[in-house]
N, C-alpha and C positions, 0 to 999 in steps of 0.2 A: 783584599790586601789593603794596608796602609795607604799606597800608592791611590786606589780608587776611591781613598775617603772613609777607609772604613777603619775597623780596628783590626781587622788581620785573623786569617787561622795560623793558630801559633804552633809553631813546631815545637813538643815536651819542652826543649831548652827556652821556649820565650821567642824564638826567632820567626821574622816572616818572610817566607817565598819571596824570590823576585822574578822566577822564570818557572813555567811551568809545561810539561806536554800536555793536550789536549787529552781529556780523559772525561768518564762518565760520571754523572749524580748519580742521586742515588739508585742502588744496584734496581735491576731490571730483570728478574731472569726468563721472563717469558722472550722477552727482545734485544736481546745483549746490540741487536745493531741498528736498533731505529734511532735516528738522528736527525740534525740537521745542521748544516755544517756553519756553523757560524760562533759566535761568543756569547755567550746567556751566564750574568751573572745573578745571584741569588742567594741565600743562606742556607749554605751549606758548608759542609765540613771534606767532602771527595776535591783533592786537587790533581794526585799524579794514577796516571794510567797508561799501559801501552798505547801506542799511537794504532793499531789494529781497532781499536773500541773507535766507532763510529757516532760520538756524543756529547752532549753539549758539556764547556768546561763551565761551572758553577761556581762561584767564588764568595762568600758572605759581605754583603753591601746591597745596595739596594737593587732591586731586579731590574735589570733592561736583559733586553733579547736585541743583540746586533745581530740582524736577518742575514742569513745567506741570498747569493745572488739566484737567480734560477740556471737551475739543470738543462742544458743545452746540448744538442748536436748537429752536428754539421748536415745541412740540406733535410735537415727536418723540422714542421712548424713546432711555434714554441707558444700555446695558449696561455691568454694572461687575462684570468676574469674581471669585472668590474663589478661592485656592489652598486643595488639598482639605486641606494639612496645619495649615490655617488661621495659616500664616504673614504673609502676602500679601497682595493683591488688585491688579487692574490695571484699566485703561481704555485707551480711546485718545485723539490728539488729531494730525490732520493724519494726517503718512505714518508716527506712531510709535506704540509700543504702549509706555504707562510702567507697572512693576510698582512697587509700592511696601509697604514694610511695615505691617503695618496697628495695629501699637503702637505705632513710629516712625515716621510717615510722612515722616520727612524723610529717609531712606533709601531711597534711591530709584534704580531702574536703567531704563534706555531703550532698547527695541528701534528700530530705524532702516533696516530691510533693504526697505522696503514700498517701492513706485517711485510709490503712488497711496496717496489715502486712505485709512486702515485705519479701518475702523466698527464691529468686533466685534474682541475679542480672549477666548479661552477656555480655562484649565488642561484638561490629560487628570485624569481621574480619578487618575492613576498619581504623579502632580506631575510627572513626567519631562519633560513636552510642553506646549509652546499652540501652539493655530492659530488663525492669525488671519487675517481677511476684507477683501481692499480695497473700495474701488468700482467695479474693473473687474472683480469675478468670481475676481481670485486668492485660493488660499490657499493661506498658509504655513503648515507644523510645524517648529517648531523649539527646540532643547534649551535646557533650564533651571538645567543645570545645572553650564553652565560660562560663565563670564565673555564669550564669544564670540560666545553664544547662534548658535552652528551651525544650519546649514540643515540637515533630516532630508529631508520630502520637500515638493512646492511642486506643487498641481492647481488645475483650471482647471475646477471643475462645469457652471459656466454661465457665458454673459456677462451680466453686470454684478453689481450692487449685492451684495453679500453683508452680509445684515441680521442674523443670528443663526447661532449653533453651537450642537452637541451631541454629545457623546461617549457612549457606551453605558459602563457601569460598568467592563469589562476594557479599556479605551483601544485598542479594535480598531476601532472602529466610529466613521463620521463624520455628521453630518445636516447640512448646509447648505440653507439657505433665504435668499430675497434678493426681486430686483428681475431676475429672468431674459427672456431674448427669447423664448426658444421653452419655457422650463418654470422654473416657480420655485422648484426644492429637486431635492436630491438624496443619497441617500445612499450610503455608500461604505466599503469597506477602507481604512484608514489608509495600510499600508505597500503597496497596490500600487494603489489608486484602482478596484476591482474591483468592482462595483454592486452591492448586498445589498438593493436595492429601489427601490423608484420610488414618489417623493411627490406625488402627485395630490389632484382633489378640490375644487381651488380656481380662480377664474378672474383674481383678482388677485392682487396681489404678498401674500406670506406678508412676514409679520414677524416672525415668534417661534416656534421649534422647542423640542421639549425630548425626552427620551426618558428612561423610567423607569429607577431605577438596581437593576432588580433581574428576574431572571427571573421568569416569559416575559416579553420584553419588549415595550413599548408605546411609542408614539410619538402626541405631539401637534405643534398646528401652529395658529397663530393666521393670521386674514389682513385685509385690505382689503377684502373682499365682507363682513364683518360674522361670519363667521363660523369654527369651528374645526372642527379636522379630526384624527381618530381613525383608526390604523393597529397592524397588528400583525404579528412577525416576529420574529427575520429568517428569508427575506427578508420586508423591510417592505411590505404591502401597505392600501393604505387600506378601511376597513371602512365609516366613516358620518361622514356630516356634523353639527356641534352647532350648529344654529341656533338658540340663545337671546337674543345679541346683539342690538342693532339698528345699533352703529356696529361703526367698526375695532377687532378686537381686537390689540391689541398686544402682547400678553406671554399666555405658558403656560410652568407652573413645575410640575414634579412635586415630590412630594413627597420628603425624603432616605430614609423606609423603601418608595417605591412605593404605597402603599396609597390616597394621591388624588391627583389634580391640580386646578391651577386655573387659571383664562383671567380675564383681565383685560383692561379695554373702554375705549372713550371716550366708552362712554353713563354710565359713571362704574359699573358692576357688577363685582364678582365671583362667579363659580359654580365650585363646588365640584363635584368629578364622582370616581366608582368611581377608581380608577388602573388596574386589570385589565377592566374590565367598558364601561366611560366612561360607566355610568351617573349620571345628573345626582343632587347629595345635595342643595343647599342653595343659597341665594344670600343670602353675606354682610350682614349688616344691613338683610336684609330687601329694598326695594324698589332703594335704592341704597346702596352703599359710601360713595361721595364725591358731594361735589356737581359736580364740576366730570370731566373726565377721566381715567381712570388710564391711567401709561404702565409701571407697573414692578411688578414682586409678587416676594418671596423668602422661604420659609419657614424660618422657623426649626429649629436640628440635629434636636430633638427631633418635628419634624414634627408638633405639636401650635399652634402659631401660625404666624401669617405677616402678614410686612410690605409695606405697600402705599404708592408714591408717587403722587398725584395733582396734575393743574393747578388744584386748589382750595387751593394754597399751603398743604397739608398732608399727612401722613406717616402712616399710621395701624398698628398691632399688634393682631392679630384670635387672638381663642380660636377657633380654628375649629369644636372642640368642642362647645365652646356656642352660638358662633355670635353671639360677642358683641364688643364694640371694649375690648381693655383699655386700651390708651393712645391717642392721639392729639395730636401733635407737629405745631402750628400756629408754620411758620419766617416769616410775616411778613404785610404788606400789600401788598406790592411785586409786581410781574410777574413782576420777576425772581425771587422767592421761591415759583414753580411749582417742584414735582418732580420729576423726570422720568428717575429712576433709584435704587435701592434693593439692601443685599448687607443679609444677615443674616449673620455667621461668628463662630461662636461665641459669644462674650457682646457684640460689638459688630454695633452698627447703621447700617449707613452711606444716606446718602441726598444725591441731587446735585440741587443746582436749578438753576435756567434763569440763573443768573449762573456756574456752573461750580463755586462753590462745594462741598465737600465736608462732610457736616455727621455727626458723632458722636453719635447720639442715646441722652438719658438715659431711660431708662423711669422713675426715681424719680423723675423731676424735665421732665417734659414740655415744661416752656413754656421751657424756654432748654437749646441742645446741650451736650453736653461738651465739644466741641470745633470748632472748624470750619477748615477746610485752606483758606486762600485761596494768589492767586496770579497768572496769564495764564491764559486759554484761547488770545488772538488773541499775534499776532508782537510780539516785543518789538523796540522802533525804539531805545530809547535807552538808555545807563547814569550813573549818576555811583556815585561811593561817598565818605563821608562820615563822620569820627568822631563819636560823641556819648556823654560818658560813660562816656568807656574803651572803648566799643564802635563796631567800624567794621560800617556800615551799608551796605548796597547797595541804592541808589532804580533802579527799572524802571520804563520807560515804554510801552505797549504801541499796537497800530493802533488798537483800540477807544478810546481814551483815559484808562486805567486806567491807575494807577501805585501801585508795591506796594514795600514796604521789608522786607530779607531783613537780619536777624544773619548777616555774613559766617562764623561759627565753626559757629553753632548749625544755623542754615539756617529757623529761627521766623519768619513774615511775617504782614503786616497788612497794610490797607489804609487811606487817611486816611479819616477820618469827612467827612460831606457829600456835597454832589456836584460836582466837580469839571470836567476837560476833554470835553466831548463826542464828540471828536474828536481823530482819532491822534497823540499826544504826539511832537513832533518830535525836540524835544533838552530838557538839563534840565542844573543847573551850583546850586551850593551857594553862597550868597556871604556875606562877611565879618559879618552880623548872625547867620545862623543860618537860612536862609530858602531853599528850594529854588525858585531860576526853573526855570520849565518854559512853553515854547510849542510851541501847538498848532496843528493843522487848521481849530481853529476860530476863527483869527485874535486870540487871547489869549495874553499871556504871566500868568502869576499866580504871585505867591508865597507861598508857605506854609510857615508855620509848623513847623520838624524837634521842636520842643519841644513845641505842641500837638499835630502830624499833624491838624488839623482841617482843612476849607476852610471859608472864608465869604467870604460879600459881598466886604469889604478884600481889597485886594492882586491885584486883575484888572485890568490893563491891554487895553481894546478897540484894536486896531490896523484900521487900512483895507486892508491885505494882507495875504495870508498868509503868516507868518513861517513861516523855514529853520532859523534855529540862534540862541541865546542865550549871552551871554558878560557877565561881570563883572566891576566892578573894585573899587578900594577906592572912599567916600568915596559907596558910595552910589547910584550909575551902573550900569547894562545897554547893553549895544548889540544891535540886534536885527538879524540880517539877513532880506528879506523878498522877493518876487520882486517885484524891479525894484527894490527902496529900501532904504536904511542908514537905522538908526532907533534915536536917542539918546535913553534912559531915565534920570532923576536923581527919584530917591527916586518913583517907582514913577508919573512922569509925563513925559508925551510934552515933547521940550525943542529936538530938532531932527530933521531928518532929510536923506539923500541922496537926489533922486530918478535915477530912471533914469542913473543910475553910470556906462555905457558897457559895462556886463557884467554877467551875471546872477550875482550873489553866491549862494553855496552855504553855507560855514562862516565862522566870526569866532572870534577868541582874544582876552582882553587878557595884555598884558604881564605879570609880578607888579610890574613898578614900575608898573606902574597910568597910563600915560602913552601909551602906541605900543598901538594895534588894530592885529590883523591882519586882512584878508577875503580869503578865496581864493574864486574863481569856477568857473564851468563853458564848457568850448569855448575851449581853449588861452590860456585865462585864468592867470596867474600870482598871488603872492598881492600884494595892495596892502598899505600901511601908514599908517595916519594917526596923526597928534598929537592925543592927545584934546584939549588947549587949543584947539588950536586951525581943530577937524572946522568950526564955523561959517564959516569964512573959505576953506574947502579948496576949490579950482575943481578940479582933479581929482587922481589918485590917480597915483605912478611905476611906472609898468609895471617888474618885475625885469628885467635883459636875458639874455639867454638862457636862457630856459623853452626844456624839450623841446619837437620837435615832437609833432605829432599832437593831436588833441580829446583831451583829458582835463579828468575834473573833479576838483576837490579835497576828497574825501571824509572829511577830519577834522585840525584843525591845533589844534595846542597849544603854548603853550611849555615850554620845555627847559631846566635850567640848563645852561650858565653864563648869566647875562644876558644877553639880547642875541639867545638862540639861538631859532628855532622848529620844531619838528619838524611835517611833514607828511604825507600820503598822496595820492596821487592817484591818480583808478580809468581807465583806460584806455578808452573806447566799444570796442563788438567791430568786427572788421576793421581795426585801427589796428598789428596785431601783438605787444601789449603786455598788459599787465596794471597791475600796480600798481608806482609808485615813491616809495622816502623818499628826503626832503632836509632838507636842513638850512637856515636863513636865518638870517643875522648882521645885524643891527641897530645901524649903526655911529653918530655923531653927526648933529646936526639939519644938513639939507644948506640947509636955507632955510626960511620962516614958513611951518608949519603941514605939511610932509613931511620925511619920512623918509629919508635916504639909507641906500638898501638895497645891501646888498654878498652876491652869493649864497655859499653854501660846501657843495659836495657833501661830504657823511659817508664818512670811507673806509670805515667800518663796513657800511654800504649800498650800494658800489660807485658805479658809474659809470653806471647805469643811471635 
C-alpha cells in the first residue's frame, strides 16, 4: 500500500486498502495451512481472506518478513538454535522454522516445507544444514545456503514427537530423540539414514539429546523417568544411567571444548558431570539452582559459564568453575515472565519466556534486558496501518488477543502498555481522533490511544453479543456488526441498534462522506446499505439484485474512490465450485427515507466472475 511506500494494489475503482484481514499469497493447495504467524510483505496482488487461512499477509512493496515470536507452552522447554558462525539463531513456531539475525533481528527468513508442527530446529556444525523435527516423527535437512532453502534429505526415525536434535562435530552424524511408539531416539548417517547406534535406557519419553563436539565421542540424553542417560561410540551404545534427579530432566548441554556436561531438572538442579568419563563433578549452587523449574541450559563459548532458564521467572549465568551465580536476570512477577529457553552465542544472551517474548540479557546491568523482540506467537486475524509522525505504522491483531504495532520501514515493534483484549481481536480501523477501534471475542470494542499506546479503564465499550467487525465514520460514530445485531456507537456509547436483520452480518464499511454504511453478510447474502441519519427509522435493508449464486460470504468490504464506489470479496463455502470474487457497488442518490438506492457495477478489471 501507499502507506508502506509503495504504489498500492489498486481496487478496479483506483482505490487503496487501509485495513485488511490477515490472508494468504499465493494459493497453496497442497498446504492451505502452513504459515507463520507474522507480517511478510512482498509483491503480490492476494490481500483479503478468512481469518481461518493460517498465512502470511503479502502486500506489494519491498519484501520484509516481520518474524513471528516463538511457539510456546507453559512448563515446556522451548529450544532456540544458534548458528555455529554465530551469525544467526532460529526457533520454531507452528509448521515454520524462522532464522533470524541475532544483531538484527529484524532480518529475518522463514522456512515453510514442514506439513506438521515443527518443535525443534538445529544448525550442522558445518552451517551448511538444519534439521528440523515435526510432531509426526519427520525430519528434514535442508540447505542454508540458498534463498530456496532446498531439500537434502527428509527421514522418518520414529513415529511421533520429535523433542530435540544433535549433530556430531563433522555433520555426519544425527541423534534424535522425541515422544516415540516403539522407541524414543535414534541415531543415524545424515546422508543415507544408516544406524550408528541405538539409544536406549529410558522408559519414558527423552527430551534432551546432546553429543560431545569432540573425539571419542559421548552422547547424553535427559528423560521423563527423572533421569539421564550416558552412551559412548560410534556406534552409540549406552553405558549407564544418572539417577541424581528426582523430576523430568529436560535439557543436557555439552560443553563447546567436551570436557563437561550438564543436565538440567524440574526439581530446579543442575549437575555437572566428567564429558569423557560421566563422572558426576558438582551440583550448581549447591542444594538447588532455582527455585522454581529449569527448562533450558547453554554454555557459554569459552565453556567456563553457563546459562540457565528457569519457571522462577529468572535467568541465571554460573561460574562453573567456582561454582558460583555471577549474575542473575529477574524478567518479572508475571506467569508470563517464566523462562523457558536460553542461547548463549558469543557475547549475546538470549532467553524466551512463557509470553514468547525474546529478551537480550545485559550481564552489566541485570535488572532490565538490552533488548527485548516482541511480537505474535498465536495467528494473526487482523491488520490496519496507519500514519503517525511521518511514520506509517502497521497495528496487528492476533487469536490470543494481543495486538502489536510494526514501523512499516524499520520493522521495530512494541506492544501497548496494560492489559488489554482477552480474547482473539476480530477487526481493528483507526478513526478521525487518533484512536484505534479494535473488537474482540470478548464481546468489547475499545479504543486506544495511537499517541499513548496505553490501555485503561476509558474507552471500552461492553456489548451483549459478540462482535464481527468495526467501522468508522467522521463526527465520532462506530458501527458494530455482531451476530445477529447492527450496533450504533456515538462517542464511545451504545445509541441504537439492529436486532435480528434477517441475515447474519459478517463485515461493515462507512462511506468517506461519512453518510451510507455498508453490511455485507453470510449465506448468499448480498451487501445492504443504510443512511446513517436515518438507521433509527430503517424497517429493513434493499437486498442488491443480482448477487451470484451459490452460499457465499462476504469476507472484507471497503470503499473505493471514486465516491460512491465499494470494493468487496467474497469467499466461496467448499462444493459451491468457486472460490473467491471482487465486485464493485455504486451508490447512486437516496431512493426514499432512510435507503440507499443501490445500483450494482461488476469491475471489468475483475471479470465477470
Amino acid at each position: 500500500p501507499a502507506a508502506l511506500g509503495g504504489s498500492g494494489p489498486r481496487s478496479p475503482a483506483g482505490g487503496t486498502p487501509q485495513s485488511w484481514r490477515c490472508g494468504p499469497g499465493p494459493a497453496n493447495p497442497r498446504t492451505p495451512e502452513r504459515a507463520w504467524w507474522g507480517v511478510r510483505t512482498r509483491k503480490s496482488r492476494r490481500l483479503c481472506a478468512p481469518s481461518k487461512w493460517r498465512l502470511p499477509l503479502w502486500v506489494e512493496a519491498t519484501e520484509k518478513v516481520f518474524a513471528s515470536l516463538p511457539q510456546v507452552e507453559r512448563g515446556v522447554s522451548k529450544i532456540i538454535g544458534g548458528d555455529p558462525k554465530g551469525n544467526n539463531f532460529l526457533y520454531t513456531n507452528g509448521k515454520c522454522v524462522i532464522l533470524r539475525n541475532i544483531d538484527n533481528p529484524a532480518v529475518a527468513d522463514i522456512y515453510t516445507e514442514h506439513a506438521h508442527q515443527v518443535v525443534v530446529a538445529k544448525y550442522a556444525p558445518s552451517g551448511f544444514y538444519i534439521a528440523s523435527g515435526d510432531v509426526s516423527g519427520k525430519l528434514r535437512i535442508w540447505d542454508t545456503t540458498q534463498k530456496e532453502h532446498l531439500l537434502k534429505y527428509e527421514y522418518q526415525p520414529f513415529a511421533g514427537k520429535i523433542k530435540d536434535i544433535a549433530w556430531t562435530e563433522d555433520s555426519k552424524r544425527i541423534a534424535v530423540v522425541g515422544e516415540g511408539r516403539e522407541k524414543f531416539g535414534a541415531v543415524f548417517l545424515w546422508d543415507s539414514g544408516s544406524s550408528v547406534g541405538e539409544i536406549t535406557g529410558h522408559n519414558k519419553v527423552i527430551n534432551s539429546v546432546d553429543i560431545k563436539q569432540s573425539r571419542p565421542y559421548r552422547l547424553a540424553t535427559g528423560s521423563d523417568d527423572n533421569c539421564a542417560a550416558f552412551f559412548e561410540g560410534p556406534p552409540f551404545k549406552f553405558k549407564f544411567t544418572i539417577g541424581d534427579h528426582s523430576r523430568f530432566v529436560n535439557c543436557v548441554r555439552f560443553s563447546p571444548d567436551g570436557n563437561r556436561f550438564a543436565t538440567a531438572s524440574a526439581d530446579g538442579q543442575i549437575y555437572i558431570y566428567d564429558g569423557k568419563t560421566g563422572e558426576k563433578v558438582c551440583s550448581l549452587g549447591g542444594s538447588k539452582a532455582h527455585d522454581g523449574g529449569i527448562y533450558a541450559i547453554s554454555w557459554s563459548p569459552d565453556s567456563t559459564h553457563l546459562l540457565s532458564a528457569s519457571g522462577d521467572k529468572t535467568s541465571k549465568v554460573w561460574d562453573v568453575n567456582v561454582n558460583s551465580v555471577v549474575n542473575t536476570f529477574t524478567m518479572g512477577s508475571n506467569v508470563l515472565d517464566q523462562q523457558l529457553g536460553c542461547l548463549w552465542q558469543k557475547d549475546h544472551l538470549l532467553s524466551i519466556s512463557l509470553s514468547g517474548y525474546i529478551n537480550y540479557l545485559d550481564k552489566n546491568n541485570p535488572s532490565k534486558p538490552l533488548r527485548v523482540i516482541k511480537g505474535h506467537s498465536k495467528s494473526i486475524q487482523c491488520l490496519t496501518v496507519h500514519k503517525n509522525g511521518g511514520k506509517s505504522y502497521i497495528y496487528s491483531g492476533s487469536h490470543d488477543g494481543h495486538i502489536n504495532y510494526w514501523d512499516s520501514e524499520t520493522g521495530e515493534n512494541d506492544s501497548f502498555a496494560g492489559k488489554g483484549h482477552t480474547n482473539q481481536v476480530s477487526r481493528m480501523t483507526v478513526d478521525e481522533s487518533g484512536q484505534l477501534v479494535s473488537c474482540s471475542m470478548d464481546d468489547t470494542v475499545r479504543y486506544t490511544s495511537l499517541s499513548l499506546r496505553d490501555y485503561s479503564g476509558q474507552g471500552v465499550v461492553k456489548l451483549e453479543v459478540q462482535p464481527k467487525c468495526v467501522a468508522v465514520g467522521p463526527g465520532g460514530y462506530t458501527v458494530v456488526v455482531c451476530i445477529g445485531q447492527i450496533v450504533l456507537l456515538k462517542d464511545q456509547r451504545k445509541c441504537f441498534s439492529i436486532d435480528n436483520p434477517g441475515y447474519e452480518p459478517e463485515v461493515v464499511a462507512v462511506h468517506p462522506g461519512g453518510e451510507t454504511v455498508a453490511v455485507g453478510g453470510a449465506v448468499s447474502s448480498c451487501p445492504h446499505t443504510f443512511c446513517l441519519g436515518d438507521l433509527g427509522n430503517l424497517g429493513d435493508a434493499l437486498r442488491v439484485q443480482g448477487c451470484p449464486p451459490g452460499r457465499r460470504e462476504v469476507g472484507t468490504m471497503e470503499p473505493t474512490p471514486p465516491p460512491g464506489c465499494w470494493s468487496l470479496v467474497t469467499q466461496q463455502r467448499p462444493g459451491t465450485g468457486g472460490h473467491r470474487a471482487g465486485r464493485c457497488w455504486h451508490c447512486g442518490p437516496l431512493g426514499g427515507p432512510g435507503v440507499q438506492h443501490v445500483r450494482k457495477e461488476l469491475c471489468s478489471k475483475l471479470g465477470s466472475s
